[in-house]
C-alpha positions as CSV (number, residue, x, y, z in Angstrom):
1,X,0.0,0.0,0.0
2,X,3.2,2.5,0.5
3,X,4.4,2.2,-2.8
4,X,1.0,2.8,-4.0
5,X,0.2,5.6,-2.2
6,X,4.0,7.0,-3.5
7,X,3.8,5.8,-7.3
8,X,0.1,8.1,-6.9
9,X,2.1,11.3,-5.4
10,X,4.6,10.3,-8.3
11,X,2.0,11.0,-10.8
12,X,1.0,14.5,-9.2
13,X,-1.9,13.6,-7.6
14,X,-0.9,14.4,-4.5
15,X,-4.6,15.1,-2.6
16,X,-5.3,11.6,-3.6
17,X,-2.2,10.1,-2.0
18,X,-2.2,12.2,1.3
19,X,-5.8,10.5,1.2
20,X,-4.3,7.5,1.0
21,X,-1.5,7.1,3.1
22,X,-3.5,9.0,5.9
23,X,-5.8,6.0,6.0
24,X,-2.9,3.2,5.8
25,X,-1.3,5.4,8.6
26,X,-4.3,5.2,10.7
27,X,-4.8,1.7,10.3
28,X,-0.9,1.0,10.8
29,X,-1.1,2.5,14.4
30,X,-3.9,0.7,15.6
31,X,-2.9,-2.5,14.5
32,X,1.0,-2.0,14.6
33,X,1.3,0.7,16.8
34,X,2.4,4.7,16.3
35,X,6.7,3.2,16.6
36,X,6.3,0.6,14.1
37,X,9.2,0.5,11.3
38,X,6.1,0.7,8.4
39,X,3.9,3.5,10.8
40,X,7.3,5.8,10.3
41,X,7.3,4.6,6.4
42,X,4.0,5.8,5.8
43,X,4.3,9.1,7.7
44,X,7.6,9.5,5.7
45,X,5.7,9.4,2.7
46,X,3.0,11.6,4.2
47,X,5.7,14.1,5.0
48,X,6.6,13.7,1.0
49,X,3.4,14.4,0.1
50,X,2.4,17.5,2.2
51,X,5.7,19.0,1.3
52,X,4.7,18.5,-2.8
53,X,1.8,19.9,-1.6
54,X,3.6,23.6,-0.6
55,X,2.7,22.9,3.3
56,X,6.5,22.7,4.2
57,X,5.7,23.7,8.0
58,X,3.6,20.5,8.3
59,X,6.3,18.3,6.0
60,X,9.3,19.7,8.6
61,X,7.2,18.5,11.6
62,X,6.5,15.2,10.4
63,X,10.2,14.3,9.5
64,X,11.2,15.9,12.8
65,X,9.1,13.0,14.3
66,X,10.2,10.4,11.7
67,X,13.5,11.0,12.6
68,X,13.0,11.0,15.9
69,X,12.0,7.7,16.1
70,X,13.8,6.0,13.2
71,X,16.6,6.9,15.1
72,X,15.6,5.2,18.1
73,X,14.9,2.1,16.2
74,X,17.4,1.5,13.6
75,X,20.2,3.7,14.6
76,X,21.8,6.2,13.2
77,X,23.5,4.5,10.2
78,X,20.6,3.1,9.0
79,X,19.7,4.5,4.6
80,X,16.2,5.2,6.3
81,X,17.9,8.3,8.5
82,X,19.6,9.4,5.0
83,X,16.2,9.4,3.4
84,X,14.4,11.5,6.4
85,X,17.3,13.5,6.9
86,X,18.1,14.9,2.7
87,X,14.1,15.5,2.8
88,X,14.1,17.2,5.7
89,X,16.9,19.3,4.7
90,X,15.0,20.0,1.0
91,X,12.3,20.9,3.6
92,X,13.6,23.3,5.4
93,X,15.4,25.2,2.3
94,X,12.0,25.6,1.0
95,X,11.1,27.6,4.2
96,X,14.4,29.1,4.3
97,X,13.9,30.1,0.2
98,X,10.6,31.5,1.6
99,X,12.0,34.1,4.1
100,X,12.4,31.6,7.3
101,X,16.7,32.5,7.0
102,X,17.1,31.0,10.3
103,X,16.6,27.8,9.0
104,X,19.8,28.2,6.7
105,X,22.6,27.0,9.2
106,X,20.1,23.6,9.7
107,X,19.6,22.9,6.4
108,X,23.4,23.2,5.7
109,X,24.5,20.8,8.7
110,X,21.5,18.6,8.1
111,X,23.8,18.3,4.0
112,X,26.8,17.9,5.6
113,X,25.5,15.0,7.9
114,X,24.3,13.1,5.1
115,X,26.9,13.6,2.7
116,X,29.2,12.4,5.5
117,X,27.3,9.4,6.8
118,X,26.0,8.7,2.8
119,X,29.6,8.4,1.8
120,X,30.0,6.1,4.7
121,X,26.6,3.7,4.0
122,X,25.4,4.3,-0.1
123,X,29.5,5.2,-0.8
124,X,30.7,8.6,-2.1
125,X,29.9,8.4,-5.7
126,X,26.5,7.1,-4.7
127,X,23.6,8.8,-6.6
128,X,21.7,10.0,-3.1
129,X,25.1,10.9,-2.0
130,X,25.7,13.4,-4.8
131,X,22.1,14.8,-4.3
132,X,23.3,15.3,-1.0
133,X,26.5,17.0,-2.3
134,X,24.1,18.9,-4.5
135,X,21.6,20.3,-2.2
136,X,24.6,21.6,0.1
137,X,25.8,23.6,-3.0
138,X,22.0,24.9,-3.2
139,X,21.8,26.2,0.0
140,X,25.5,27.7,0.2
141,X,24.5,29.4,-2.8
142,X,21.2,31.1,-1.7
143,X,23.4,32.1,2.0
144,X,26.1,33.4,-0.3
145,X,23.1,36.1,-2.5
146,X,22.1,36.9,0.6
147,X,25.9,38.4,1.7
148,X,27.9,35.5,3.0
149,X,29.8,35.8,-0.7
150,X,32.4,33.2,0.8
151,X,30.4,30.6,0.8
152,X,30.4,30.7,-3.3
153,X,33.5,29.0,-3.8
154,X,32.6,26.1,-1.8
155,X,28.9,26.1,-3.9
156,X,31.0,26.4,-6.9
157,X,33.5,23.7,-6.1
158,X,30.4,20.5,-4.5
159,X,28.7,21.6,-8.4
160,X,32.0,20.8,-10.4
161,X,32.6,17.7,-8.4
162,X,28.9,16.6,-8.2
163,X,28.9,17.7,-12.2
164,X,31.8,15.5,-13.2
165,X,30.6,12.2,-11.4
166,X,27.0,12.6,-12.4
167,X,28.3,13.3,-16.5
168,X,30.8,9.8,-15.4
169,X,27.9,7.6,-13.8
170,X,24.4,8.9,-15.5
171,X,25.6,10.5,-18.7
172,X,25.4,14.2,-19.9
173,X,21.5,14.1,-20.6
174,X,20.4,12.6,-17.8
175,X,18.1,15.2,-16.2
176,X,19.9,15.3,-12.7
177,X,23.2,16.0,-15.0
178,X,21.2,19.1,-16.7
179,X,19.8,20.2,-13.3
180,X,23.7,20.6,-11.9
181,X,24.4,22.6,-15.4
182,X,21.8,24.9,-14.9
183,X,22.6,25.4,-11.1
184,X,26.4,25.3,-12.1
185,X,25.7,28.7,-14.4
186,X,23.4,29.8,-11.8
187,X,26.0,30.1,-9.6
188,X,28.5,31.6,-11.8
189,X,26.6,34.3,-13.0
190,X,25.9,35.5,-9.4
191,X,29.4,35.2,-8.8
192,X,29.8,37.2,-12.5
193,X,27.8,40.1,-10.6
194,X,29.7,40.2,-7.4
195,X,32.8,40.8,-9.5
196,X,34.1,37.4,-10.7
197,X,33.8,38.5,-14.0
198,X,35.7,35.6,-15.5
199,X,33.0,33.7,-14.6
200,X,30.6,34.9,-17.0
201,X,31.9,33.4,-19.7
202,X,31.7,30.3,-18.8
203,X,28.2,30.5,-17.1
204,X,27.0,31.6,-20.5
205,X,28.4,28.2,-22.1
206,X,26.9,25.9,-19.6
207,X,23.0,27.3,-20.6
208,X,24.1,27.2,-24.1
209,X,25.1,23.8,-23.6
210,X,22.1,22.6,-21.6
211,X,20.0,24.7,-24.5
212,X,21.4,22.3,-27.2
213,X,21.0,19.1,-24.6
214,X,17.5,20.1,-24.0
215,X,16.5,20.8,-28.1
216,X,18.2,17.5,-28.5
217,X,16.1,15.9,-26.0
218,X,12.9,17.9,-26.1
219,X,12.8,19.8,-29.0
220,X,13.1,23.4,-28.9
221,X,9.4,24.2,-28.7
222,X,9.2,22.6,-24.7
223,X,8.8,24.1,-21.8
224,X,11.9,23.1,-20.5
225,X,13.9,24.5,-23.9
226,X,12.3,27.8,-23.5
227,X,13.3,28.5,-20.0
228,X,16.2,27.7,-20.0
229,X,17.0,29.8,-23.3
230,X,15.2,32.9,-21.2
231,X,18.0,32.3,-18.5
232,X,20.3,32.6,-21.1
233,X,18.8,35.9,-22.8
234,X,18.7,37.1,-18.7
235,X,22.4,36.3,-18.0
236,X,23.8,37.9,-21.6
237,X,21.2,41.0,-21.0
238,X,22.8,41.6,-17.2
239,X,26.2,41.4,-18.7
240,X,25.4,44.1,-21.0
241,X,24.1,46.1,-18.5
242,X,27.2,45.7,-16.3
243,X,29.3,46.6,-19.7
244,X,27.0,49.8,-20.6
245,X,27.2,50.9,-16.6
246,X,31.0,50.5,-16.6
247,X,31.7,52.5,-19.5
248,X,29.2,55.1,-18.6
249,X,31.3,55.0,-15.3
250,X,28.3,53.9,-12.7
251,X,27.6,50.8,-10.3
252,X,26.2,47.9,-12.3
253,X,23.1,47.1,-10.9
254,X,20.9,43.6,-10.5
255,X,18.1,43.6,-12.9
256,X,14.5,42.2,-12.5
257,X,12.2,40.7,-14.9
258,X,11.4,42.0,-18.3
259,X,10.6,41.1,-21.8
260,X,12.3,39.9,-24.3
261,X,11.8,37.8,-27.8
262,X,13.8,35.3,-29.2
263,X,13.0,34.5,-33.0
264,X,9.7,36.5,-33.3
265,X,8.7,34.3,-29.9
266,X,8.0,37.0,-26.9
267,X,8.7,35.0,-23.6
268,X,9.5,36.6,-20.3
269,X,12.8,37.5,-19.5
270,X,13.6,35.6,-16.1
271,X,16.1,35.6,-12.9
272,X,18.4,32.8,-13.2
273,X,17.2,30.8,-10.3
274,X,18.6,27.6,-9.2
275,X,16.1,24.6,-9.5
């Protein structure tokens, strides 16, 4: 009944599963009791579900007691506690990505406790391992826009290493390999703006490179083509911003949303955000 209630938030219909798994959960603590190893399964993927849902405060509290308890159970090197505790993290960094900054120095040791006891369990080119890696990046990356600039170089660094094992183990168009690209020139063209300017150039050849992975794979008419050609038209228009500012002898300045067209096509130009 789990895996049906998680292949049905797989699809998207995620009302249906919290349904679902609400009732198995029920049914699982009266006949197994509220500690049993398959109760905490079910509220794990309860805690899933609410969090695909948007409600990230409810999501947090149910891993908090998932953990709790998993820990108690099957110890702390168990790939259960890696599960709870990268989903927890992702979790969190939603709230934190929402305003909630406090939550910023948990999420990042919540990464670092799973890439650490990951490498030691799944191994360190393990795929959840490298997610781990990834979502440390993430986070460091958001902390860094918001002033701690030093933590860029440590983003930048996890999304090279995370980059060249994922393009060694899954293959360039695998879509966690094209997720790390985008967040790769993410990351470099924030850097770009803070004065790295070197970076730029090679921010601007990761999207063009994910653009051509993406037509490739999806044609350039898809959703998927589109926005990531729009973060490309965003990067190249806030570097000639910078250029026109510098010439004319004034601060570059970060720019927000606007239009823009590409091939008689109007689409909206957008921030570069990491996904």
């Amino acid at each position: 009944m789990h895996k049906l209630a998680a292949t049905i938030s797989g699809q998207g219909r995620f009302k249906d599963a919290e349904e679902m798994i609400l009732q198995i959960i029920r049914l699982e603590e009266k006949v197994l009791g509220k500690d049993h190893p398959l109760t905490l399964d079910g509220i794990h993927i309860l805690a899933m579900t609410v969090g695909d849902l948007g409600r990230y405060g409810e999501a947090e509290a149910l891993y908090r007691q998932t953990l709790q308890l998993r820990k108690m159970l099957l110890g702390t090197d168990h790939p259960n506690i890696l599960s709870t505790m990268g989903n927890m993290a992702w979790t969190l960094g939603k709230l934190a990505g929402l305003g909630d900054h406090t939550k910023f120095q948990e999420v990042e040791a919540l990464y670092r406790q799973t890439i650490q006891l990951g490498g030691k369990v799944l191994g360190e080119e393990h795929v959840e391992t490298l997610d781990s890696m990834h979502g440390l990046a993430r986070v460091l990356g958001e902390q860094a826009k918001l002033g701690g600039h030093t933590k860029f170089k440590e983003a930048e660094d996890l999304l090279r290493q995370v980059l060249q094992l994922q393009e060694k183990l899954l293959g360039s168009e695998d879509l966690k390999t094209l997720i790390t690209m985008h967040n790769l020139g993410w990351m470099l063209g924030e850097w770009s703006l803070l004065g790295q300017h070197t970076k730029y150039k090679e921010a601007e050849e990761l999207f063009q490179r994910i653009i051509e992975l993406r037509e490739k794979l999806l044609g350039k008419e898809h959703e998927e083509t589109l926005r990531n050609m729009a973060c490309l038209d965003s990067l190249q228009h806030r570097q000639r911003m910078r250029e026109a500012s510098l010439q004319k002898g004034k601060t570059p300045r970060r720019e927000t949303d606007s239009i823009s067209t590409d091939g008689g096509r109007a689409y909206k130009r957008r921030k570069i955000e990491p996904v």
